[in-house]
C-alpha positions in Angstrom: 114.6 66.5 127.7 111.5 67.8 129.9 113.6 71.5 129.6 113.7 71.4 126.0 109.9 70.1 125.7 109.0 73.2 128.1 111.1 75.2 126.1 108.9 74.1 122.6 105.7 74.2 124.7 106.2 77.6 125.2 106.7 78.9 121.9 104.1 77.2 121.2 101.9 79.2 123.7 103.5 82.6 122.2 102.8 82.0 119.2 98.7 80.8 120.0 99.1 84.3 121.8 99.9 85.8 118.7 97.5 84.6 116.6 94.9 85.4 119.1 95.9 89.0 119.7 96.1 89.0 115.8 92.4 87.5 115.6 90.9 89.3 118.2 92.9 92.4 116.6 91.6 91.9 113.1 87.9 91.5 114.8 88.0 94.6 116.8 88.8 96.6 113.5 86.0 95.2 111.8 83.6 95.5 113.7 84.6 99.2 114.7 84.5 99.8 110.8 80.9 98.3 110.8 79.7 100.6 113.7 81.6 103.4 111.8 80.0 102.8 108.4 76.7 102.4 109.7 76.7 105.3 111.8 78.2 107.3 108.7 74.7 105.7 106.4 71.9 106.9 109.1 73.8 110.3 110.2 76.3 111.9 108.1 75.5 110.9 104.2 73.0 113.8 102.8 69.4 113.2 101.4 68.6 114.5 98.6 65.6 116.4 97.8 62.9 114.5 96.6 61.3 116.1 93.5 57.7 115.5 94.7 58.3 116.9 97.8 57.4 120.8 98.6 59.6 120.9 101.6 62.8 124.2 101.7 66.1 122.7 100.5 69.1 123.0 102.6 71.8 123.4 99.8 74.3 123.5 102.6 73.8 120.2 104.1 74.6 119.2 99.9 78.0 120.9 100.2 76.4 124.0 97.9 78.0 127.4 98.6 74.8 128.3 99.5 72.0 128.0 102.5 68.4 127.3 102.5 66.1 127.5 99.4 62.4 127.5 98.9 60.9 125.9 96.4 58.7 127.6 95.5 58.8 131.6 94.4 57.0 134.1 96.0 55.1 137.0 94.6 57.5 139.5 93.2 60.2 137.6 93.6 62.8 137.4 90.9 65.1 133.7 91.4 68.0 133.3 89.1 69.4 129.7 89.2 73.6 130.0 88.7 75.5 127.2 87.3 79.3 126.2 86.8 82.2 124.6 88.1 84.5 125.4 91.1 84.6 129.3 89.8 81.0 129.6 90.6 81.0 127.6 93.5 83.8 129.8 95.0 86.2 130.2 97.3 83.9 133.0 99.0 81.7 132.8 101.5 78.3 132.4 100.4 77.5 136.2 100.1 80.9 137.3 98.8 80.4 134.7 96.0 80.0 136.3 92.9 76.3 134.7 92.9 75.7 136.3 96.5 77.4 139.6 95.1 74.9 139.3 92.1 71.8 139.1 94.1 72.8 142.5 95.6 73.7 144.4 93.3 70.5 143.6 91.2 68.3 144.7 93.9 69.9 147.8 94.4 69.9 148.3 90.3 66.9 146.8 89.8 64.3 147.5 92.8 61.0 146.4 91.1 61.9 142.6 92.0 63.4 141.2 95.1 66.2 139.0 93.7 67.8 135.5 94.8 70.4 133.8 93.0 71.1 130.5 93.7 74.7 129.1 93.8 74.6 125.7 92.4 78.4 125.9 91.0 79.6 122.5 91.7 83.4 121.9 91.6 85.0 119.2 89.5 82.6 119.1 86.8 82.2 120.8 83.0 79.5 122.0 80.7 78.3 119.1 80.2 76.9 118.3 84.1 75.8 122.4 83.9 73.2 120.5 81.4 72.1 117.8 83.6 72.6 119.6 87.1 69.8 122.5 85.5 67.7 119.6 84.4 67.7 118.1 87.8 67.3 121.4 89.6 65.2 123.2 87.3 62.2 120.4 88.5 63.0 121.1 92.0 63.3 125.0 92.4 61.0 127.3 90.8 63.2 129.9 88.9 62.6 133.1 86.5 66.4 133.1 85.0 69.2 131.0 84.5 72.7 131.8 84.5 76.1 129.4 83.3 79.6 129.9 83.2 82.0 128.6 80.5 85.7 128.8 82.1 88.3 128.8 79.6 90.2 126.8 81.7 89.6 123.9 82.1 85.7 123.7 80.8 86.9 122.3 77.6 89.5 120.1 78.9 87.0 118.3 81.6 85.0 117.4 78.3 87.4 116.3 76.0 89.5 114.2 78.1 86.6 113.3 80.7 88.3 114.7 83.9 85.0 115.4 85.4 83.1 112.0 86.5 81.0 110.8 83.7 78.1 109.9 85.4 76.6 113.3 87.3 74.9 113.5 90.7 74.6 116.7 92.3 77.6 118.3 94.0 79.8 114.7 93.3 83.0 115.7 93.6 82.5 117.7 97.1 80.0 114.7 98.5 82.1 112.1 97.4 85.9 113.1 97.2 85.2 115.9 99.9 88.6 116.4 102.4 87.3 116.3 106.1 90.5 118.1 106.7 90.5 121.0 104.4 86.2 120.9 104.6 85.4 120.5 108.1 81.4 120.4 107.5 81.6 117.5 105.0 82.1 114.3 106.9 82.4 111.8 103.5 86.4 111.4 102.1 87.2 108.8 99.4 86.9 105.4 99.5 90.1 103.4 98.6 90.7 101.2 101.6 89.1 98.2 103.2 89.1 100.1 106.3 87.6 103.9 106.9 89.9 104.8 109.2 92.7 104.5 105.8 90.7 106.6 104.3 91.1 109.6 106.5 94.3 108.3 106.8 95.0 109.1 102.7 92.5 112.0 102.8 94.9 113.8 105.6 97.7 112.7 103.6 96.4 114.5 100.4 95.7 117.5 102.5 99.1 118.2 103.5 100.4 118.2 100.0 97.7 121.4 99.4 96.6 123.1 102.2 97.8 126.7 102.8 100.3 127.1 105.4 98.6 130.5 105.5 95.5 131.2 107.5 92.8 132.6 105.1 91.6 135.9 105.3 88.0 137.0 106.0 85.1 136.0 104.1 86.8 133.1 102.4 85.9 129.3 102.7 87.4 125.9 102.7 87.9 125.8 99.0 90.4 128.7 99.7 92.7 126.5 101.4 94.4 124.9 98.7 97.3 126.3 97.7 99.4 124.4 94.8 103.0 124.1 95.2 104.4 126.5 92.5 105.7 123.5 90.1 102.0 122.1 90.0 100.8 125.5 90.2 102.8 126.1 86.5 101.5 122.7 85.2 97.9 123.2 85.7 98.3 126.5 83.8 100.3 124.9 80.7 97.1 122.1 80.4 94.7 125.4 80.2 96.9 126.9 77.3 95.7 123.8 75.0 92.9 125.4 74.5 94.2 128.6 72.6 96.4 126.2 70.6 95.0 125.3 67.2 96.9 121.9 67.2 94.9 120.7 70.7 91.7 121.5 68.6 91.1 118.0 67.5 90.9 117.0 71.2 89.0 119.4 72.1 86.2 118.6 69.8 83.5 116.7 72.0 84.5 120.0 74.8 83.1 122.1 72.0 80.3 119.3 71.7 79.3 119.8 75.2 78.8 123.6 74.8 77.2 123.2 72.0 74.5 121.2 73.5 74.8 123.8 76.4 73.9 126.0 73.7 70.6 124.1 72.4 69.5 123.3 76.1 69.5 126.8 77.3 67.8 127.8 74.1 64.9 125.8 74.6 64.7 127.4 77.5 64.7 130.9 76.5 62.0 130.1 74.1 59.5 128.7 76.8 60.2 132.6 78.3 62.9 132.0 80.9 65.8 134.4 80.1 69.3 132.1 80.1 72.8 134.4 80.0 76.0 132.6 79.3 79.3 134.2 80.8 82.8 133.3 79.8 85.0 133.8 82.8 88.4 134.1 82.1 91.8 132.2 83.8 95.1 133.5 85.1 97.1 133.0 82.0 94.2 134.9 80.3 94.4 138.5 82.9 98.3 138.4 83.6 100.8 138.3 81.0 103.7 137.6 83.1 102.6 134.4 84.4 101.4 133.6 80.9 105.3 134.0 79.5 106.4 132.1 82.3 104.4 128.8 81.2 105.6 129.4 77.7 108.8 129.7 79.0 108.3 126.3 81.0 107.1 124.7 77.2 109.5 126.5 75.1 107.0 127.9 73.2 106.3 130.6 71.4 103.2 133.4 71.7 102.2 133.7 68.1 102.1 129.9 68.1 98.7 130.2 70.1 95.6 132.1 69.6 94.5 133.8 72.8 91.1 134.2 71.3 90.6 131.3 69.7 88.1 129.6 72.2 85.5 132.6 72.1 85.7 133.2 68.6 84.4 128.9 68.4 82.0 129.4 71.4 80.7 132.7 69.7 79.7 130.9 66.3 78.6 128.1 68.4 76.0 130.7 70.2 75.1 132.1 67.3 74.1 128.9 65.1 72.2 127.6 68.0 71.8 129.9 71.1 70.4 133.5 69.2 68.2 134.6 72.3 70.6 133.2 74.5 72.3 136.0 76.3 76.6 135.4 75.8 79.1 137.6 77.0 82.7 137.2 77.7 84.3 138.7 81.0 88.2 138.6 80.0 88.8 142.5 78.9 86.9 143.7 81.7 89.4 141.4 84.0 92.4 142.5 82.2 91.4 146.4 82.5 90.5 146.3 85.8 93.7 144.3 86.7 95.9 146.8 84.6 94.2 149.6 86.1 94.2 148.9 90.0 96.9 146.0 90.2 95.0 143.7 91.3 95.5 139.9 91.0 91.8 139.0 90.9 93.4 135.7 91.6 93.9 133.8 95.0 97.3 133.0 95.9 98.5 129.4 93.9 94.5 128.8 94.4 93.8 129.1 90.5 90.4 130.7 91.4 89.2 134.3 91.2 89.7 136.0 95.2 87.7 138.4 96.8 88.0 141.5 94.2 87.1 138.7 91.3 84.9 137.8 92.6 83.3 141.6 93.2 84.8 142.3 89.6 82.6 139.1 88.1 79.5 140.2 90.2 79.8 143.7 88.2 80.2 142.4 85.1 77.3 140.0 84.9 75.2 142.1 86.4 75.6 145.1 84.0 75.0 142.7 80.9 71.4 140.8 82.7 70.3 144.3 83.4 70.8 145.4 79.9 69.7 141.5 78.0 66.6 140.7 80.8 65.4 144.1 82.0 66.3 147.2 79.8 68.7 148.8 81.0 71.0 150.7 79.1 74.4 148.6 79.0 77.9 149.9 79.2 81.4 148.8 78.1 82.7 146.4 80.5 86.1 147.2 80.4 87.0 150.1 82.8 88.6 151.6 80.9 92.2 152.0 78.6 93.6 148.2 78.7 96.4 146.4 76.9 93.8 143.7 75.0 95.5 140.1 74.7 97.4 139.2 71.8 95.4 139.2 69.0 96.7 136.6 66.6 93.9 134.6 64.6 95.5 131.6 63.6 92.2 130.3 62.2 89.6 132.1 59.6 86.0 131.7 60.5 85.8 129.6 58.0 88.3 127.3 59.4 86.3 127.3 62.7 82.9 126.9 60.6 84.6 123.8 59.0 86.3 122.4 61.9 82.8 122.6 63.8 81.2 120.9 60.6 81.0 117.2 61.9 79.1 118.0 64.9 76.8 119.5 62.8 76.5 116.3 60.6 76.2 114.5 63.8 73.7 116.5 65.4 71.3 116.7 62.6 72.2 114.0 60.2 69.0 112.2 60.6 70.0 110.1 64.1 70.1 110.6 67.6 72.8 109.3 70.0 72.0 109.1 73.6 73.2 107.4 76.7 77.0 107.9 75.4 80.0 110.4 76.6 81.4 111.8 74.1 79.3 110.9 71.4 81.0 112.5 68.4 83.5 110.1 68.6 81.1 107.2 67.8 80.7 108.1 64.5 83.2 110.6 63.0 84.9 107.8 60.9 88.0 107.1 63.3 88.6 103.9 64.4 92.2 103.8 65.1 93.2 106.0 67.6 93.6 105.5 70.9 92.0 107.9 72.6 89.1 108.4 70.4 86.2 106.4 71.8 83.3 106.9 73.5 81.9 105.7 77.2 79.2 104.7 78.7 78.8 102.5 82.1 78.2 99.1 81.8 74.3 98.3 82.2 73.3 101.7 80.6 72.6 101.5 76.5 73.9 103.6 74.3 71.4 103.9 71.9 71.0 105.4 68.2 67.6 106.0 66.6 67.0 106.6 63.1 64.5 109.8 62.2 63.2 107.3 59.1 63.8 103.0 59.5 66.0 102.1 57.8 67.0 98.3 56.4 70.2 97.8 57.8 72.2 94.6 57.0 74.7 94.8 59.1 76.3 96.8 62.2 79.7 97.0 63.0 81.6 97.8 66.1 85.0 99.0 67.3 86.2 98.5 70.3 88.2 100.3 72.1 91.3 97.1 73.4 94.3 99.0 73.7 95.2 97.2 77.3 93.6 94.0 75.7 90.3 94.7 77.5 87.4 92.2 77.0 83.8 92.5 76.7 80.9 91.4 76.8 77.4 93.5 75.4 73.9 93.2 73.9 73.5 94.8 70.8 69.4 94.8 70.0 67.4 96.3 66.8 64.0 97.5 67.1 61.5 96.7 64.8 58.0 98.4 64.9 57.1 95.2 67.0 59.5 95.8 69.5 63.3 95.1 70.4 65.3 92.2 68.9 68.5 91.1 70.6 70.9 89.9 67.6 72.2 86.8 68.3 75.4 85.8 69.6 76.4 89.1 71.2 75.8 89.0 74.7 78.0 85.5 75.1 80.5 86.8 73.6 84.0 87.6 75.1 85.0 90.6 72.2 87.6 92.5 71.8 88.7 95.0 68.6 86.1 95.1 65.6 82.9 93.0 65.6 80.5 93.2 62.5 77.2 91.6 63.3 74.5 90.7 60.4 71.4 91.7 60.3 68.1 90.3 58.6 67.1 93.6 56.5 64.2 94.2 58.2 63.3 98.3 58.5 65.1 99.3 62.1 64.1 102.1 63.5 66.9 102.0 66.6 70.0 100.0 68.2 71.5 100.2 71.1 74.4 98.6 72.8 74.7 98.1 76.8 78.2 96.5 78.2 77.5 93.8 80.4 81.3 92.9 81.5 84.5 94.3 80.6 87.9 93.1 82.2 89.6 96.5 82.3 92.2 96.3 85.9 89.9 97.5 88.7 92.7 100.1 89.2 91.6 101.9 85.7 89.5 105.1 85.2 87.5 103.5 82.6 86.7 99.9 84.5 83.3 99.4 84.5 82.8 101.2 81.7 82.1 100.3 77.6 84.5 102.1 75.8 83.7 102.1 71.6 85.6 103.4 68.8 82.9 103.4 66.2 79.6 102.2 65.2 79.4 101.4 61.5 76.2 99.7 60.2 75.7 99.2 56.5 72.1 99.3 54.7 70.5 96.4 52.6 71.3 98.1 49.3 74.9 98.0 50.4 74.9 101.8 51.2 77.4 103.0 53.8 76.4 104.8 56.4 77.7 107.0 59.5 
């Protein structure tokens, strides 16, 4: 008896041992993470720059492609502020970058200014955070020009189908979903686990899928070391022919959107004296036929079923209806001649981005036309010479394109203004019943729509976007010449699908709609986010109106 009882006593004390390793395990862990996370606050997150402050900015310690700034111009100094995705940040070194390469070669060309141009390409992110990252820049660094690039890549697509994050801080993606691994100076990797230490875990993980087995040559950077197995290599190609295929263009209308208010911010702009170029930077499929036929291969499809022009021939009338002093050129024949003519990719490995020699190539291109547009000098053909030009095949008139573009024209000067929204032609283009049609905002931040005149509405209707049986919960408000009028009943309410709220007649000059609470799964894209179909609201005299 006393054996067995010594026997149970002892498991007994194994398993207390357990549980105390287990304890004093899960402790050790947490606190360790504590230390970690609060070492990672006070010493490794960047600061950035406060406006008011007249101190250099170090764009490096940012994750730019760049080093330190003044703020301030100098006498005689000519600063050029360059904007775009991962194209212009580069997988260069700063001074091989096509911005770096820029900078030289208008100096040499252009000797009565000394020249700096400013790499703010930021990878991960469309034309739409070119917009915001110039307005956040633009009060920090004094500047005399302003360059963007439009890459027919995936530009359009980031837009359209919100790849890029929809809120913009500068230099996001790198700060926040920087790889320690493959980017040894940027200390911050995703957070997805409780613990940091699963986070380097995953963020080592992910780098083995990508990283080159290769060591990179001279002169490149840490963005060079991705390398995309050939299968994804051939996918990411096929998403970037949507936009030469008339079919996608529905889609791709709030992409358009976003250039077009490109367009209209870089105008205003121009007229306040600052010269602003656009360039349209070609991809892979674009410069080399053979790995174009091999993705149509991949799709079964067929060349004349795409229009390999398509995007600048909508980006041009875009430029002209709303950008005419804006300076727009488009760098794809000059790619394909010089590629034609020399042999050389202008690509980097499966990296997707322009290497060294496009890099040079870009530099060239964008110089010759800001010498011509900003300082007079005469202007030459940028292709190099004799080149096999893409397929032409116009699958749409330009009065196709002129009606296609016609709604955001409605939208954009039909007597309202939409702000605080992504994708805000979809809040009121009539379409209520598609899935993927609907606008976003986070919740806490109003989407609002002001009237040019008041207008006596009697009701307002909203769509929701419920597809995964989402709830919500929102404020919708009026404003009245005495201020804002919250309409009853909204804000308690768990909604879901169409909601038409009534309204007292009185003249409203405004409403606006902030989600409070949504129960998207936390695991969703779009959790914590509003998502709306369409906004309807119907005047007193029982007019309809969008």
């Amino acid at each position: 008896m006393s054996d067995s009882n010594g026997k149970a006593g002892r498991k007994g004390g194994q398993l207390g041992n357990w549980v105390l390793l287990l304890l004093v395990t899960l402790a050790t862990l947490w606190l360790a993470d504590r230390v970690f996370r609060a070492y990672e606050q006070s010493q490794l997150l960047p600061q950035l720059p406060d406006p008011g402050d007249n101190a250099a900015v170090n764009l490096a310690s940012l994750r730019y492609n760049d080093t330190t700034v003044e703020r301030d111009t100098t006498e005689g100094e000519f600063r050029i502020l360059s904007f775009g995705d991962s194209f212009a940040y580069s997988v260069m070194q700063p001074d091989l970058s096509y911005s770096g390469l820029l900078q030289g070669q208008l100096q040499e060309n252009v000797p009565d200014f000394r020249f700096r141009v400013v790499n703010l390409g930021e990878p991960a992110t469309g034309t739409r955070q070119y917009r915001e990252s110039h307005r956040y820049w633009s009060r920090i660094l004094q500047h005399q020009g302003v360059l963007f690039l439009v890459f027919i890549g995936n530009d359009l697509l980031d837009d359209a189908y919100l790849y890029s994050a929809v809120e913009w801080q500068p230099n996001r993606a790198v700060l926040e979903g920087g790889n320690p691994i493959l980017d040894p100076g940027n200390p911050r990797v995703p957070r997805k686990y409780p613990l940091r230490m699963f986070d380097y875990a995953y963020a080592w993980f992910m780098s083995l899928r990508t990283r080159s087995d290769e060591d990179l040559p001279p002169g490149y950077n840490w963005a060079g070391l991705t390398d995309f197995a050939r299968d994804d290599f051939l996918e990411i190609n096929s998403r970037y022919l949507e936009n030469f295929d008339p079919q996608e263009l529905p889609a791709l209308l709030p992409g358009y959107e976003q250039v077009m208010l490109l367009m209209q911010h870089a105008q205003r702009f121009s007229e306040q004296g600052i010269p602003v170029a656009v360039a349209i930077g070609p991809s892979e499929i674009q410069v080399n036929d053979g790995l174009r036929n091999e993705v149509l291969a991949l799709q079964s499809r067929q060349q004349d079923e795409f229009d390999m022009q398509l995007p600048q021939r909508i980006i041009s009338q875009l430029h002209a209806q709303h950008a005419p002093d804006v300076t727009l050129f488009d760098m794809t024949a000059g790619f394909r001649a010089h590629a034609q003519a020399t042999g050389s990719s202008l690509f980097f490995r499966r990296n997707t981005h322009w290497d060294k020699e496009g890099n040079r190539l870009a530099a060239e291109l964008i110089g010759r036309e800001i010498r011509s547009a900003w300082f007079g000098q005469p202007g030459n053909d940028p292709a190099t010479g004799p080149h096999q030009a893409l397929p032409s095949n116009p699958l749409l008139s330009d009065q196709q394109i002129r009606q296609y573009l016609a709604p955001l024209n409605r939208f954009h000067g039909g007597g309202f203004k939409v702000t605080g929204a992504v994708r805000p032609i979809h809040l009121l283009d009539g379409i209520s019943d598609q899935p993927d049609n609907w606008a976003i905002a986070p919740l806490g931040s109003a989407v609002s729509i002001s009237f040019a005149e008041p207008m006596a509405l009697a009701a307002v209707r909203i769509h929701l976007f419920d597809g995964d049986g989402r709830h919500y919960r929102y404020s919708l408000e009026a404003e009245h010449g005495d201020g804002w009028e919250l309409v009853a009943g909204a804000p308690e309410t768990s909604s879901e699908g169409a909601q038409e709220w009534t309204l007292n007649g009185r003249p409203v000059s405004a409403i606006r709609i902030t989600g409070i609470e949504s129960t998207a799964a936390a695991g969703s894209p779009t959790a914590g986010y509003l998502l709306i179909h369409e906004i309807e609201w119907t005047q007193k005299q029982a007019e309809s109106g969008y």
